[in-house]
DSSP file (Angstrom, degrees, kcal/mol; ACC not computed):
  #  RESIDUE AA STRUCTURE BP1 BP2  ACC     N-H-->O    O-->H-N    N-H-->O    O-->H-N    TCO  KAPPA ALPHA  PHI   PSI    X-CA   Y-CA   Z-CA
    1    1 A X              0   0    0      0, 0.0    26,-1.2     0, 0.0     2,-0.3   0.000 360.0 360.0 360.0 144.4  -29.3   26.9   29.0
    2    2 A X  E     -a   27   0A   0     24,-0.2    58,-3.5    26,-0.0    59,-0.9  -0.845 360.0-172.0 -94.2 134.0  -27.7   23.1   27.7
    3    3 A X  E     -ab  28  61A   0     24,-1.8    26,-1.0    -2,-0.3     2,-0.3  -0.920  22.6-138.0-161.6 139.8  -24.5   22.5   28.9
    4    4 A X  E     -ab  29  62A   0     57,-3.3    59,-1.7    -2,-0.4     2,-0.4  -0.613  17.6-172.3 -95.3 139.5  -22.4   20.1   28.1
    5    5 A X  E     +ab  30  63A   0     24,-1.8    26,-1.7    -2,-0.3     2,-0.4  -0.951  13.3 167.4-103.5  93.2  -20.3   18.4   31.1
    6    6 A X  E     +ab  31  64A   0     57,-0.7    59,-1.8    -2,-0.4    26,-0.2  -0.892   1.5 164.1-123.1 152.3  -17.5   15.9   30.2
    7    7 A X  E     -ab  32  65A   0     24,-1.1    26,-1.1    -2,-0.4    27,-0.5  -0.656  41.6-131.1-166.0 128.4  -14.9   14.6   32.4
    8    8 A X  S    S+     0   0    0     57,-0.6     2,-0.3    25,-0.2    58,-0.1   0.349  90.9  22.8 -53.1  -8.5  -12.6   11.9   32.3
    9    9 A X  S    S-     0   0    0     -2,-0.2     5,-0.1    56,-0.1    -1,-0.1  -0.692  75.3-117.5-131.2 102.1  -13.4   10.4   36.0
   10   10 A X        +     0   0    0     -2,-0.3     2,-0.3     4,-0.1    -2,-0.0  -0.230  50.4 150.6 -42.9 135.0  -16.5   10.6   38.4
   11   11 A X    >>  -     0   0    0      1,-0.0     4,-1.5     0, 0.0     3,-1.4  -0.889  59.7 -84.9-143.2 178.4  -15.4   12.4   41.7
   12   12 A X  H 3> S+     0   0    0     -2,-0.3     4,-1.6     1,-0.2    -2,-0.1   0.596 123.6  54.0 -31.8 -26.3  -17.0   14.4   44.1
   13   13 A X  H 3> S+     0   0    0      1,-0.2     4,-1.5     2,-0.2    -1,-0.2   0.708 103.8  49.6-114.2   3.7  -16.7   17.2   42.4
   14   14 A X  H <> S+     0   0    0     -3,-1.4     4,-3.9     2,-0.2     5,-0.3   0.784 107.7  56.3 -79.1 -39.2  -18.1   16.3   39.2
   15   15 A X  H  X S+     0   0    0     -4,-1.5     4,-2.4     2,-0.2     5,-0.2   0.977 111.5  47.7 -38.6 -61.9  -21.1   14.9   41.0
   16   16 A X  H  X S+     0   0    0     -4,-1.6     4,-1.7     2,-0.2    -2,-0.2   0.823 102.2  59.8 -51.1 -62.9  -21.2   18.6   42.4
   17   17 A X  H >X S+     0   0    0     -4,-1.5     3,-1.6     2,-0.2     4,-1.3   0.952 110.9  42.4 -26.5 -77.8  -20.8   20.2   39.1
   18   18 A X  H 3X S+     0   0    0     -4,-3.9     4,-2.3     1,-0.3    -2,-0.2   0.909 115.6  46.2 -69.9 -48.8  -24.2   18.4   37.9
   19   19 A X  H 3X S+     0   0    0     -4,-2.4     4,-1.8    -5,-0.3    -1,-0.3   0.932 120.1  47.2 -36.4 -50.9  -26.4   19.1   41.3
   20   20 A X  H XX S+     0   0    0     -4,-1.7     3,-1.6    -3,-1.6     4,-1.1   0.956 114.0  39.2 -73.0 -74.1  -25.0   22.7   41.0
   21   21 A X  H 3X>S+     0   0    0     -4,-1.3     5,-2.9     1,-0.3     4,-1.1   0.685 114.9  56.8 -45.1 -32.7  -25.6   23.5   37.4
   22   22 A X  H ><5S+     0   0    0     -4,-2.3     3,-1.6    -5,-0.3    -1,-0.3   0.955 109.7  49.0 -34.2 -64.8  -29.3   21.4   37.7
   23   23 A X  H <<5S+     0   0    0     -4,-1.8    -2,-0.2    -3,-1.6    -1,-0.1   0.897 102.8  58.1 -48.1 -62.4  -30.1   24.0   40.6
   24   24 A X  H 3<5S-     0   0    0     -4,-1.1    -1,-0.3     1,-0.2    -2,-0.2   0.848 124.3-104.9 -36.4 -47.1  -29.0   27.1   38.5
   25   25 A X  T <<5S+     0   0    0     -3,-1.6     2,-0.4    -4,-1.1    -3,-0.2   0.416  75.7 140.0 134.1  -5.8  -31.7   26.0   36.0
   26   26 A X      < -     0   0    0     -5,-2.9     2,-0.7    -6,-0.2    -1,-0.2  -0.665  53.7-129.8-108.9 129.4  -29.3   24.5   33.4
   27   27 A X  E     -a    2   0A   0    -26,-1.2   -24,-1.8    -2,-0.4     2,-0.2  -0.689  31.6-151.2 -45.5  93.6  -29.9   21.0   31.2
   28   28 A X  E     -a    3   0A   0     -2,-0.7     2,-0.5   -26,-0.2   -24,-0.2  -0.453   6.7-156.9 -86.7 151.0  -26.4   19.1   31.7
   29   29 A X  E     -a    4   0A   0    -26,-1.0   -24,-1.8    -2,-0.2     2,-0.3  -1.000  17.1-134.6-108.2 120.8  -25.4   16.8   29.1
   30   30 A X  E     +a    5   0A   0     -2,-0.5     2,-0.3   -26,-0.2   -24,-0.2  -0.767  28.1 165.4 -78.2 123.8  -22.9   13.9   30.2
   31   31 A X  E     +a    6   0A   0    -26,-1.7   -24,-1.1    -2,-0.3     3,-0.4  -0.954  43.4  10.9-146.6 165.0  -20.1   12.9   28.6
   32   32 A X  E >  S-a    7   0A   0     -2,-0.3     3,-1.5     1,-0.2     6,-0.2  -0.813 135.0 -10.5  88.4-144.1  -16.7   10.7   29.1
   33   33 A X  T 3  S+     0   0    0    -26,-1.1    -1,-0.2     1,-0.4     5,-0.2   0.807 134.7  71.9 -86.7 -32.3  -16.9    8.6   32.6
   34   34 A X  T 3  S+     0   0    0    -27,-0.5     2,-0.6    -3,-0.4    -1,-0.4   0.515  88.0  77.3 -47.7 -14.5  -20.4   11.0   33.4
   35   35 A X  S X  S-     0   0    0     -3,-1.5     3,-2.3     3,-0.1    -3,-0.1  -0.826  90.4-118.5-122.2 135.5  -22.2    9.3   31.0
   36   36 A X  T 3  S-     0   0    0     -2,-0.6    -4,-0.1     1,-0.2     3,-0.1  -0.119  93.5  -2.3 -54.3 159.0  -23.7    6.1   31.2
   37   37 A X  T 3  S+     0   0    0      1,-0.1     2,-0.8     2,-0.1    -1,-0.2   0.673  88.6 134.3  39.6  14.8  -22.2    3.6   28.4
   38   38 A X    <   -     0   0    0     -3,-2.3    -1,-0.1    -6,-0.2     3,-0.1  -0.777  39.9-167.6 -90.0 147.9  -20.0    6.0   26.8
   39   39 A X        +     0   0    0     -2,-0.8     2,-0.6     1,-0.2    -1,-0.2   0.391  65.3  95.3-115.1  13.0  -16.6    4.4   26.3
   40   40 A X        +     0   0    0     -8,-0.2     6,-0.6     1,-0.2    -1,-0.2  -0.399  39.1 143.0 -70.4  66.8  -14.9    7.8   25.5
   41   41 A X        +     0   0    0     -2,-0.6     2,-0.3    -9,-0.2    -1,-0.2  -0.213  30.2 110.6-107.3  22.1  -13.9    8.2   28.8
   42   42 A X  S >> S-     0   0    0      1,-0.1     4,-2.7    24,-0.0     3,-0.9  -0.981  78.2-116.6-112.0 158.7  -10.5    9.9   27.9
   43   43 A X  H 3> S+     0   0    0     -2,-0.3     4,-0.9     1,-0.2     5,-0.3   0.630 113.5  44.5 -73.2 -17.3   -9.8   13.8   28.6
   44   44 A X  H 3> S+     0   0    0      3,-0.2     4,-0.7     2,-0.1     5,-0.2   0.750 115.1  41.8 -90.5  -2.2   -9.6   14.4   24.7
   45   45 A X  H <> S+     0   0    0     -3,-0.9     4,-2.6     3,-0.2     5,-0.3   0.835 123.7  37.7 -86.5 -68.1  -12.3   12.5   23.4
   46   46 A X  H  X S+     0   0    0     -4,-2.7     4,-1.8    -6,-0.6     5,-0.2   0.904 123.0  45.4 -49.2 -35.6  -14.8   13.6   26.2
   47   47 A X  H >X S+     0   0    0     -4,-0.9     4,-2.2     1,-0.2     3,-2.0   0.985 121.0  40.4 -51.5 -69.0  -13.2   17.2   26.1
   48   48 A X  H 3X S+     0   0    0     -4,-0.7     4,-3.4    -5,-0.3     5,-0.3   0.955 117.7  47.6 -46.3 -59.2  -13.3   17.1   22.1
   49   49 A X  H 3X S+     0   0    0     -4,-2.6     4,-0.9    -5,-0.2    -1,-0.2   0.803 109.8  50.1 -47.8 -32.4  -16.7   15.5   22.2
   50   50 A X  H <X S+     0   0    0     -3,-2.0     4,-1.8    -4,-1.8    -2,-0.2   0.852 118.7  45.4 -81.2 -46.3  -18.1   18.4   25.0
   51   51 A X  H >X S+     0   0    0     -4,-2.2     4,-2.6    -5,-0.2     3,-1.2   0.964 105.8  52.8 -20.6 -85.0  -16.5   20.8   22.2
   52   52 A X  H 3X S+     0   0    0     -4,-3.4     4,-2.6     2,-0.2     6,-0.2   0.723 103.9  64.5 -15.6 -59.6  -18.1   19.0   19.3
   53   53 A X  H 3<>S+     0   0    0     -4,-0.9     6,-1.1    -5,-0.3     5,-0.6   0.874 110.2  35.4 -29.1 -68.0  -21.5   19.6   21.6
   54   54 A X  H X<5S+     0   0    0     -4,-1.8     3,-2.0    -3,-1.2    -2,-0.2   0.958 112.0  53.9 -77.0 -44.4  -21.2   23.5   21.2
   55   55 A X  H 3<5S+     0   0    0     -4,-2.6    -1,-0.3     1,-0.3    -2,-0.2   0.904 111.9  44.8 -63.7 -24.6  -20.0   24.0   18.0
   56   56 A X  T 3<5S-     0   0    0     -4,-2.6     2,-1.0    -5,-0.3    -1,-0.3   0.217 118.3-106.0 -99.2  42.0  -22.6   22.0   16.4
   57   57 A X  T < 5S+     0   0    0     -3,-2.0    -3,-0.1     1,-0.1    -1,-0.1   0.182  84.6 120.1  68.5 -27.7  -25.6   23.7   18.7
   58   58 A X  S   <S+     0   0    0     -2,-1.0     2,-0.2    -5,-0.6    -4,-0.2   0.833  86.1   7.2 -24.9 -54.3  -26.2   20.7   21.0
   59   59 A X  S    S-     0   0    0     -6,-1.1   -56,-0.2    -9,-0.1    -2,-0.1  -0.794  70.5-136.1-130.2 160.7  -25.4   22.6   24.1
   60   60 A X  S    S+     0   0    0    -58,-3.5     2,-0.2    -2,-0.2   -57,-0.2   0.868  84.7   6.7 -91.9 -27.9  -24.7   26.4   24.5
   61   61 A X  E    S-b    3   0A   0    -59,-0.9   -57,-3.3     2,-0.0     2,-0.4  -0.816  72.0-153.6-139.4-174.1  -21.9   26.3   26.6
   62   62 A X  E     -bc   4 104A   0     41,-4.5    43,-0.7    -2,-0.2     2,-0.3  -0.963   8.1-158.8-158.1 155.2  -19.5   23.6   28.1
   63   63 A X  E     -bc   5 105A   0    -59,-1.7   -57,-0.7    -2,-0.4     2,-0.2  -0.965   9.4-174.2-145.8 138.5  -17.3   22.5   30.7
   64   64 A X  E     -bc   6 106A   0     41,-2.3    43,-1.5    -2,-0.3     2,-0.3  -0.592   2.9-174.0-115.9 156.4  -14.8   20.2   31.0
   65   65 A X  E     +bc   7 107A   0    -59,-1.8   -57,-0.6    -2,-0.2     2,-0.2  -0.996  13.9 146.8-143.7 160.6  -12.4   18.5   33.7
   66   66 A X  E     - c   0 108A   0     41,-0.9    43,-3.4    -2,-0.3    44,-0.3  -0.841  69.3 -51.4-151.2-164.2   -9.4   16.1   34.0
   67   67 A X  S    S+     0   0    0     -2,-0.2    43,-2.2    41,-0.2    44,-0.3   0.825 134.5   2.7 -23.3 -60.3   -6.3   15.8   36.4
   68   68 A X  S    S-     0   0    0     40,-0.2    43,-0.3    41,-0.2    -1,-0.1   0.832  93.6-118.3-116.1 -62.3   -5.1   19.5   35.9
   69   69 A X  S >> S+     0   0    0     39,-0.2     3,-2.0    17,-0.1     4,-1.7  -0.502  92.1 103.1 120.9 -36.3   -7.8   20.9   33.6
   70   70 A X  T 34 S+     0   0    0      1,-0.3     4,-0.4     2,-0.3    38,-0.1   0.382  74.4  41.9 -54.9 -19.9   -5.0   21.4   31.2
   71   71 A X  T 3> S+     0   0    0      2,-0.2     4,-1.9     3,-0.2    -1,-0.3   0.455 117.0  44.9-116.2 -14.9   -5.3   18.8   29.0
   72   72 A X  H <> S+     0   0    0     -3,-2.0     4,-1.5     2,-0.2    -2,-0.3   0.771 111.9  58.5 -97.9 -16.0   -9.1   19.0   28.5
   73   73 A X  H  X S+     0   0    0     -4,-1.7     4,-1.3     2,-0.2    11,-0.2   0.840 112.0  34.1 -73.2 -38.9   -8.6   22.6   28.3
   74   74 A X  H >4 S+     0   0    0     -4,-0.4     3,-2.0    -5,-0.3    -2,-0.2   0.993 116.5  61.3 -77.1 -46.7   -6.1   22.5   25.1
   75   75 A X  H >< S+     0   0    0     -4,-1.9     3,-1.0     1,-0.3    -1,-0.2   0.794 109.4  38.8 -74.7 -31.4   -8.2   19.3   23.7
   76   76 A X  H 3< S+     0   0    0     -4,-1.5    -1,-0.3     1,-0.2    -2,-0.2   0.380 107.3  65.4-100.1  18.1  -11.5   21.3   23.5
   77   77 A X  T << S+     0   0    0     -3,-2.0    -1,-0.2    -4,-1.3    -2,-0.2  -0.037  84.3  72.1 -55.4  -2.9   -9.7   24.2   22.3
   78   78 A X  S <  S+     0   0    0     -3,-1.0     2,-0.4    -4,-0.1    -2,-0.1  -0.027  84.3  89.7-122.9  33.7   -8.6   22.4   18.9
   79   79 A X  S >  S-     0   0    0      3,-0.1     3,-0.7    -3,-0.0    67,-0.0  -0.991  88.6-109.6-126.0 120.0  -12.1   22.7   17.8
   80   80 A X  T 3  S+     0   0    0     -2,-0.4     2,-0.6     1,-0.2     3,-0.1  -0.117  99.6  18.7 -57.6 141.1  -13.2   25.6   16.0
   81   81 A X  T 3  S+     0   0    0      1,-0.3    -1,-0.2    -4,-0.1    22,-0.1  -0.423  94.7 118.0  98.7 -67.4  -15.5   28.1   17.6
   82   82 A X    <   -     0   0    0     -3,-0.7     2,-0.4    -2,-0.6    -1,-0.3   0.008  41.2-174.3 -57.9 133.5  -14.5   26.6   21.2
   83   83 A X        -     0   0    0     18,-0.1    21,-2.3    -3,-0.1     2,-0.4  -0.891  18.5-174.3-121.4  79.9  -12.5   29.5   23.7
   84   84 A X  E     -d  104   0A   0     -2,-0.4     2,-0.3   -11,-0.2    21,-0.2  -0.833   4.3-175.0 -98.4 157.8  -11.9   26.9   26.3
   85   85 A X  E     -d  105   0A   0     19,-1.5    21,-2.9    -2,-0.4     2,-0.4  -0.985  20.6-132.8-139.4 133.7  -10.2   28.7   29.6
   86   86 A X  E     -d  106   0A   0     -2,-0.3     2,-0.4    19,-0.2    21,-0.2  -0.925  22.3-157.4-105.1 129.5   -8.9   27.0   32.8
   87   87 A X        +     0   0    0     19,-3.0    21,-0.2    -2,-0.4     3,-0.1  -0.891  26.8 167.2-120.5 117.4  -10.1   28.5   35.9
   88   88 A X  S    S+     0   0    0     -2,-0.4     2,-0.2    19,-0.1    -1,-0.1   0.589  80.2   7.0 -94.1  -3.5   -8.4   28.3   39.4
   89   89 A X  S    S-     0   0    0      1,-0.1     4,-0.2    30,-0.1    34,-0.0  -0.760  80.7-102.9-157.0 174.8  -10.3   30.9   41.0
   90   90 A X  S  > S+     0   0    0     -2,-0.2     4,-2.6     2,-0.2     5,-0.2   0.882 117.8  58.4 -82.4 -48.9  -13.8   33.4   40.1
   91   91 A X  H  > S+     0   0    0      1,-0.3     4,-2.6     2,-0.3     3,-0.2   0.962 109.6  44.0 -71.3 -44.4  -11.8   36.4   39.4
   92   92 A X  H  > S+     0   0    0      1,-0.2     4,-1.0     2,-0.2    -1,-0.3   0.851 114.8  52.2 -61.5 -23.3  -10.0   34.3   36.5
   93   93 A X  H  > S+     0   0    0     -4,-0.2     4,-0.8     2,-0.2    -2,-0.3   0.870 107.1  49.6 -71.4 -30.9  -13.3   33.1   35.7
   94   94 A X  H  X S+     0   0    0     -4,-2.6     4,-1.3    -3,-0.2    -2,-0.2   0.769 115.2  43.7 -41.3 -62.2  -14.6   36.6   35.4
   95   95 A X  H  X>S+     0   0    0     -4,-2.6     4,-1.5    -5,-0.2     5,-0.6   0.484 104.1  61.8 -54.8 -34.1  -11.7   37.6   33.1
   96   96 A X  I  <>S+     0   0    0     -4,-1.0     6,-2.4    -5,-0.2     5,-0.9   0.861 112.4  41.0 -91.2 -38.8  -12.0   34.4   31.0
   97   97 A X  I  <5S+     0   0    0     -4,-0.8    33,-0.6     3,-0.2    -2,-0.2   0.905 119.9  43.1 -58.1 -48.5  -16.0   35.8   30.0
   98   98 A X  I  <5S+     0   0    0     -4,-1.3    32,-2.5    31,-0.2    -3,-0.2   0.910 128.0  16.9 -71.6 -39.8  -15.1   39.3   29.6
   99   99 A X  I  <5S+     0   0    0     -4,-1.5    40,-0.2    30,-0.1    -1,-0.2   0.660 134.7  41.4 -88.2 -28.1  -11.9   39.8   27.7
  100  100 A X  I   <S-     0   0    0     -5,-0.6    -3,-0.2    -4,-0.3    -2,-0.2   0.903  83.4-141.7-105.0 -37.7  -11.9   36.1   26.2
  101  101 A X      < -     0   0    0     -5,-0.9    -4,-0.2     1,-0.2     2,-0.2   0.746  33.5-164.9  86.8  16.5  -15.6   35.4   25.3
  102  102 A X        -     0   0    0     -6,-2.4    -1,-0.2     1,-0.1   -18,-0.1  -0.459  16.7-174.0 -70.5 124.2  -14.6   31.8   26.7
  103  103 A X  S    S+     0   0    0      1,-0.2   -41,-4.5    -2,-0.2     2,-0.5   0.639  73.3  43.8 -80.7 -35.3  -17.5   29.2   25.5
  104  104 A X  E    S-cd  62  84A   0    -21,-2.3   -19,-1.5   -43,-0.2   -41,-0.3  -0.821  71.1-152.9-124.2 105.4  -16.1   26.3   27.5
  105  105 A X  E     -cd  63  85A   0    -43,-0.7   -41,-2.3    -2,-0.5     2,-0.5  -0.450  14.2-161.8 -68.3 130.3  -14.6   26.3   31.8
  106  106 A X  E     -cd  64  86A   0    -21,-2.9   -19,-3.0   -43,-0.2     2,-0.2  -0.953   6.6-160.2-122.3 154.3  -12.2   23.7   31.9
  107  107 A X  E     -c   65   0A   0    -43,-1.5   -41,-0.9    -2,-0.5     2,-0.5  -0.871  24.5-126.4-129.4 149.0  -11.5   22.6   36.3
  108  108 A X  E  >  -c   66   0A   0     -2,-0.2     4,-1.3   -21,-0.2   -40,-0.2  -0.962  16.1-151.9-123.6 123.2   -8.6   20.8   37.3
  109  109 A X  T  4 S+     0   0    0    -43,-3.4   -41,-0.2    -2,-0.5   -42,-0.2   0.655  96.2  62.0 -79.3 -17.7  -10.4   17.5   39.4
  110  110 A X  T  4 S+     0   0    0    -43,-2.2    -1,-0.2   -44,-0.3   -42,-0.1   0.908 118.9  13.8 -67.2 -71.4   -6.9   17.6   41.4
  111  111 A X  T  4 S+     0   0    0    -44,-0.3     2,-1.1   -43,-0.3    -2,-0.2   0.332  96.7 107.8-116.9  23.9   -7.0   21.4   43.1
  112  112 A X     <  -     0   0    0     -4,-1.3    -1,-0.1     4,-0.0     5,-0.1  -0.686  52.0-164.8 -94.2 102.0  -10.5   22.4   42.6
  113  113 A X     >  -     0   0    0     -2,-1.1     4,-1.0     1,-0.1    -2,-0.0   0.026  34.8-111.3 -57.5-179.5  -12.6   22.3   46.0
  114  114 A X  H  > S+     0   0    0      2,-0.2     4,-3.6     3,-0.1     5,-0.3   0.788 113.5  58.3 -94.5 -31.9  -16.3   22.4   45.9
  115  115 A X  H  > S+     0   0    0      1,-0.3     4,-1.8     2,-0.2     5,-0.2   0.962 111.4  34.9 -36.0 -80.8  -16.2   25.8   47.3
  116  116 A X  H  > S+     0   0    0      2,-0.2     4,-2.6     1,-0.2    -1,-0.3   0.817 109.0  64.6 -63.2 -44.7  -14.3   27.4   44.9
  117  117 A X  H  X S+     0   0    0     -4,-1.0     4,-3.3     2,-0.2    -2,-0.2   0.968 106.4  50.5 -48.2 -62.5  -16.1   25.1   42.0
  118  118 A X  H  X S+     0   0    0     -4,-3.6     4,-3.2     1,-0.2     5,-0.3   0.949 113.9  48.1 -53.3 -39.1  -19.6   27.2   43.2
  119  119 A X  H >X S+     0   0    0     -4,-1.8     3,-2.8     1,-0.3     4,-1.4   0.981 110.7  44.7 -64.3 -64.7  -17.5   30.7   42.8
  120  120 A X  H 3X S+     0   0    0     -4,-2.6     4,-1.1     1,-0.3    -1,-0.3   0.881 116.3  49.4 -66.8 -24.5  -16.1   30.1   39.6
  121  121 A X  H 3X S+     0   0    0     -4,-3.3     4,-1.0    -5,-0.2    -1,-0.3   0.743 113.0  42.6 -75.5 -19.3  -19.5   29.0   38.6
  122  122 A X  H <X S+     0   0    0     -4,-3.2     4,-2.4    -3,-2.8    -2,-0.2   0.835 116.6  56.4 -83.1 -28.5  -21.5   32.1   40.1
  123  123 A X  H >X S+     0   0    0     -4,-1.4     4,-2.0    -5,-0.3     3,-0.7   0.956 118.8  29.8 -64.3 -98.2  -18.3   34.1   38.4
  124  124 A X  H 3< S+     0   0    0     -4,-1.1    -1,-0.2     2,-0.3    -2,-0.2   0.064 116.6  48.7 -29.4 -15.9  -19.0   32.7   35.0
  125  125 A X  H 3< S+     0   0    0     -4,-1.0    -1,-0.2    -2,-0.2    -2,-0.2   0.503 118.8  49.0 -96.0 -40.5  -22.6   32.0   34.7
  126  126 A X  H << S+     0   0    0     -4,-2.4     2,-0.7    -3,-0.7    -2,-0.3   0.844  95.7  84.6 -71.0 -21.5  -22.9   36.2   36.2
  127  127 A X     <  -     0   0    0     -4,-2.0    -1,-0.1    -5,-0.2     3,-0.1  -0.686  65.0-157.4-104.9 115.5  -20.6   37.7   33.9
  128  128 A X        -     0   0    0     -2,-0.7     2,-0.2     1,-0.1   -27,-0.1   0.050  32.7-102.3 -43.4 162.7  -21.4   38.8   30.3
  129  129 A X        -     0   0    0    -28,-0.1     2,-0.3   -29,-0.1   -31,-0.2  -0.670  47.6 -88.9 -90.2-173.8  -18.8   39.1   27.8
  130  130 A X        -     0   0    0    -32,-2.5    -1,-0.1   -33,-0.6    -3,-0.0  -0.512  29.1-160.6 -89.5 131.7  -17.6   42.5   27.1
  131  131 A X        +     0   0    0     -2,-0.3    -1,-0.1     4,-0.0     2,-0.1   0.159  48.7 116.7-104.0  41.4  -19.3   44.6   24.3
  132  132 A X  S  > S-     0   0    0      1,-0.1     4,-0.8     4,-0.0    -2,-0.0  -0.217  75.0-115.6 -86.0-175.7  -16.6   47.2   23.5
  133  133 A X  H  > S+     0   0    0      2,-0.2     4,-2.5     1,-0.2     5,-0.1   0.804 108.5  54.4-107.4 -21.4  -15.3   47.3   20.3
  134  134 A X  H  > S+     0   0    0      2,-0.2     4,-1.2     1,-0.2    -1,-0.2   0.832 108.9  48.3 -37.4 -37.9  -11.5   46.4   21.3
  135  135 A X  H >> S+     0   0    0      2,-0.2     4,-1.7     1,-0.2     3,-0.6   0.937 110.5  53.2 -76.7 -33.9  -12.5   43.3   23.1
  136  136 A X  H 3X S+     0   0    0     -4,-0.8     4,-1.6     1,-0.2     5,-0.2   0.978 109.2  50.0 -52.5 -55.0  -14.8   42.5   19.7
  137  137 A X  H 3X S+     0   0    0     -4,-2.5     4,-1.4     2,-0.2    -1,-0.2   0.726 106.3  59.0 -55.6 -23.0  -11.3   43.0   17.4
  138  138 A X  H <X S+     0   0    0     -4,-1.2     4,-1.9    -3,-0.6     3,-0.3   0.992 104.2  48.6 -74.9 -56.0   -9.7   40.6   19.8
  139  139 A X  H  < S+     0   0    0     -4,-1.7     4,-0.4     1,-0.3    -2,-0.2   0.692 107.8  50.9 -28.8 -38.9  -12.1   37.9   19.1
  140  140 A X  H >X S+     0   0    0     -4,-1.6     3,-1.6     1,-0.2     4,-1.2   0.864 106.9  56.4 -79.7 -34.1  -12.0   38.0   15.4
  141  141 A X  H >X S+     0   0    0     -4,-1.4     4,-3.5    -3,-0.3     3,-0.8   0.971 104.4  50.5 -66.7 -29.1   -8.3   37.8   15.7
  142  142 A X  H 3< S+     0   0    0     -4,-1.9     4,-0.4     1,-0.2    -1,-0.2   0.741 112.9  48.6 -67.1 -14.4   -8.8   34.7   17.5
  143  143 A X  H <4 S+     0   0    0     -3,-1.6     4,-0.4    -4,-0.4    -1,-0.2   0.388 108.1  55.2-107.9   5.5  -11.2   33.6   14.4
  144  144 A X  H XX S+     0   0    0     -4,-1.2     3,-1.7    -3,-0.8     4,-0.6   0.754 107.1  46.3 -88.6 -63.5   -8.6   34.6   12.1
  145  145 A X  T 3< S+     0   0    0     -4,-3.5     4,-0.2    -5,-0.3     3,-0.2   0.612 108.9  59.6 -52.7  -1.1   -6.0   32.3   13.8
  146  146 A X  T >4 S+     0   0    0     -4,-0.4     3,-0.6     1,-0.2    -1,-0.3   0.805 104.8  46.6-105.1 -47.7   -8.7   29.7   13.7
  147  147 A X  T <4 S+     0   0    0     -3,-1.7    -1,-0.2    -4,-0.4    -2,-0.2   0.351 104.1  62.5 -68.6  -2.9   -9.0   29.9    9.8
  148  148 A X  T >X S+     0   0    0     -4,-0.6     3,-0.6    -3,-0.2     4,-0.6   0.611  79.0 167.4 -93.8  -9.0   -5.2   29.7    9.4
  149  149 A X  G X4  -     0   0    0     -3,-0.6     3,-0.8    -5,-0.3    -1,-0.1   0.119  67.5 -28.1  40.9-138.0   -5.3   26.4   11.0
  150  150 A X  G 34 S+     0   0    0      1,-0.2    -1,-0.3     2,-0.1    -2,-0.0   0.755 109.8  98.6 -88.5  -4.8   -2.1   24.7   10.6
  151  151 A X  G <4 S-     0   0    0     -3,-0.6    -1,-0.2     1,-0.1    -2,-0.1   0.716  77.4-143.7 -27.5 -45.5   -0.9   26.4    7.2
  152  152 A X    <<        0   0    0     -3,-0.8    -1,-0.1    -4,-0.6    -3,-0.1   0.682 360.0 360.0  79.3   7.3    1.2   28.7    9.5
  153  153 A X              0   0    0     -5,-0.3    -1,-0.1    -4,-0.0    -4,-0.1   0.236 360.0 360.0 -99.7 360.0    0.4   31.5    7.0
């Protein structure tokens, strides 16, 4: 699978992110301060850009980090298509696949350990999303609000 990796700093635990996801099998894509010469290196251009990624087929899935997670999480959320979810833990990572269909993990580079980074990645890369037909109707309501954009109608 391609997946795209953006994050507004290098740290240890972005390093880790790309060694892990390699291992799994996966094609990382870089962007922000992971990729050489890009000079979007802030969390809503790389976030938007790692977005950008999926919705136009580049990558299948994506994941993003800054300080908190929070801010790369809402910036690659304001792209259509994108379910991005911030994960402190597996069992919210678990939850964020099943109920939410979430495309994109956003990690907060601040309280996420490498430990916990591999669980939420074994959580999320094992778990399907759900195929009942509730969980489906929740998803189109999320692609309704996505077509009302800002109209507010």
């Amino acid at each position: 699978m391609k997946i795209a990796l953006g994050s507004d700093e290098q740290t240890t635990l972005t390093a880790q992110l790309i060694q892990s996801l390699k291992q799994r099998g996966h094609e990382v894509l870089l962007y922000g301060a992971l990729a050489d010469h890009d000079p979007q290196t802030d969390w809503p251009l790389c976030s938007s850009n790692v977005a950008q990624a999926i919705a136009t087929g580049q990558a299948e899935e994506g994941i993003v980090c800054c300080w908190t997670g929070t801010g790369a999480a809402i910036a690659a959320n304001k792209v259509s298509g994108i379910r991005a979810a911030l994960c402190h833990d597996a069992e919210t990572a678990k939850g964020a696949r099943i109920w939410n269909h979430a495309n994109v993990l956003a990690l907060s580079l601040r309280t996420t350990s490498e430990a916990i980074a591999n669980e939420i990645l074994d959580a999320w890369y094992s778990t399907p999303y759900s195929d009942d037909a509730w969980n489906h109707q929740q998803i189109e309501r999320i692609r309704a609000l996505e077509q009302k954009g800002t109209s507010g109608t």
